[in-house]
C-alpha positions in Angstrom: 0.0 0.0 0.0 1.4 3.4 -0.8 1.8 5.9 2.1 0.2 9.6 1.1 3.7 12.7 0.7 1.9 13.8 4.1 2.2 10.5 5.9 5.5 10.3 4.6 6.8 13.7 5.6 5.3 13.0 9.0 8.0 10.1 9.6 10.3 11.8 8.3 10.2 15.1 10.6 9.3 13.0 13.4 12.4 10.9 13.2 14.6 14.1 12.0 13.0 16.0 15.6 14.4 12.8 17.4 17.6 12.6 15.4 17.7 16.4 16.7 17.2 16.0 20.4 20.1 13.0 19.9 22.2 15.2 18.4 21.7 17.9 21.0 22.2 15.7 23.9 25.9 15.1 21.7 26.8 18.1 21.5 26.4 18.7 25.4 28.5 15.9 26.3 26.3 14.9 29.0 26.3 18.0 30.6 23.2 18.8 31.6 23.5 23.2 31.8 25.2 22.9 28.4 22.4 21.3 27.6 19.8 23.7 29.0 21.8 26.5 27.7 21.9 25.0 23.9 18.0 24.3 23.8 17.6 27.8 24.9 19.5 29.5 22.1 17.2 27.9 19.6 14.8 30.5 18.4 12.4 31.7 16.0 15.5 33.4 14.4 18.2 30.6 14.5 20.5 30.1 11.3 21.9 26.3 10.4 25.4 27.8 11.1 24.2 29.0 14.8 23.1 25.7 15.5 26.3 23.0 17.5 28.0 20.7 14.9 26.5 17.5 15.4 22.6 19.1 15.0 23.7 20.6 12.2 25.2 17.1 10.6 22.2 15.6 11.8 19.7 18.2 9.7 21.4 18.0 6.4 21.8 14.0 7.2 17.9 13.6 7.5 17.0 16.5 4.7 18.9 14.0 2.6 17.0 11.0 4.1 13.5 12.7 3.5 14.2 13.4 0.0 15.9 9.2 -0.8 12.7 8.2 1.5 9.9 10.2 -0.9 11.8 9.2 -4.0 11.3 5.7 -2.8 7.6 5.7 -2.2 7.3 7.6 -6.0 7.3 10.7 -5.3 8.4 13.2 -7.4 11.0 15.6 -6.0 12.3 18.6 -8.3 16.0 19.5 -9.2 15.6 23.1 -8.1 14.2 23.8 -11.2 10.6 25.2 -11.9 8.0 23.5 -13.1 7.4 22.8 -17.2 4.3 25.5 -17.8 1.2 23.9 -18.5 -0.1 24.0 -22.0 -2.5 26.3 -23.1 -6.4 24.5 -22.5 -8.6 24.6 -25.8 -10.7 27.2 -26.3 -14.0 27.5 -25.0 -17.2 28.8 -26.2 -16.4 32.1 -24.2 -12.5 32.2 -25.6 -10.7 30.4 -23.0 -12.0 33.2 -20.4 -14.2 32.6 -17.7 -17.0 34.6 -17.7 -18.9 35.8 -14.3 -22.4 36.6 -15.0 -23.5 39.8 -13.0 -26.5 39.4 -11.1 -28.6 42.9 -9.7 -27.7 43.5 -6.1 -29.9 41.9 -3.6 -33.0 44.1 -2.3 -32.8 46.1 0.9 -36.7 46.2 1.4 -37.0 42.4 1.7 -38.2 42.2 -1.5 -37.5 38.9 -3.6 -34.2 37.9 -3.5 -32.7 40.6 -0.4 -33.1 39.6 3.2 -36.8 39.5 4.8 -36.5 43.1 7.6 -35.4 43.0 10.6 -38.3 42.9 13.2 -38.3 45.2 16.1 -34.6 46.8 15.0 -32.2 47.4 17.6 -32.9 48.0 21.4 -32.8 51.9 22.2 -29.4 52.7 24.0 -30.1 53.8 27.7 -28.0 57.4 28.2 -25.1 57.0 30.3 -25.7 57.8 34.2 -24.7 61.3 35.0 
C-alpha cells in the first residue's frame, strides 16, 4: 500500500525531531547546563550555522534522508528547477476566459431575492448615568 507525501513527511520530521534532540544531547557531552543553555538558544530566528556541529550534521543528514525516503515511495521531488508550464487549454465557447455573469444587487426592502427586515430593530441605548 502506498503511504500519502503527508504521511510520509510526518515520519520523516518525526524521526529528523528525534535525530535532533540525539544530536543535542551530543553536542552537550552529558552536561546537563550545556544542555539547557543550547536548547535555549534555539529560536524563531536561528541560522543552520548558529546551530552546534552535530545538530547541524544531523539536519542536512535527514533532509537527505526525506528526500531518498519520498523518492522511494514515488514521489516526485524537483531539481531546483521550476515546473514545465502547463499547456494552453482549448478554447472555449467564451475564448478560454471565464465569464462571471452579473447578477442585480440583492434588495434592501426584503423584496425577492434581499433579506426578509429585521423585526423590532435594535434596542434603544439607555443614556449613560450622570
Amino acid at each position: 500500500m502506498k503511504k500519502s507525501a503527508t504521511d510520509v513527511m510526518q515520519e520523516a520530521l518525526f524521526a529528523a525531531v528525534l535525530d535532533a534532540v540525539g544530536a543535542l544531547k551530543a553536542a552537550s557531552k552529558g552536561v546537563p547546563n550545556n544542555l539547557l543553555r543550547d536548547l535555549n538558544a534555539i529560536h524563531a530566528n536561528t541560522t543552520l550555522a548558529d546551530l552546534p556541529r552535530e545538530l547541524q550534521a544531523a539536519i542536512s543528514a535527514n533532509v537527505r534522508a526525506a528526500f531518498a525516503r519520498l523518492l522511494k515511495e514515488g514521489y516526485s521531488v524537483s531539481g531546483g528547477e521550476p515546473a514545465a508550464p502547463r499547456p494552453p487549454r482549448a478554447a472555449g465557447p467564451t475564448g478560454g476566459h471565464l465569464r462571471h455573469q452579473s447578477r442585480p444587487p440583492p434588495k434592501r426592502d426584503g423584496g425577492e431575492g434581499g433579506r426578509p427586515p429585521r423585526k423590532g430593530g435594535r434596542p434603544a441605548r439607555k443614556p449613560p448615568p450622570r
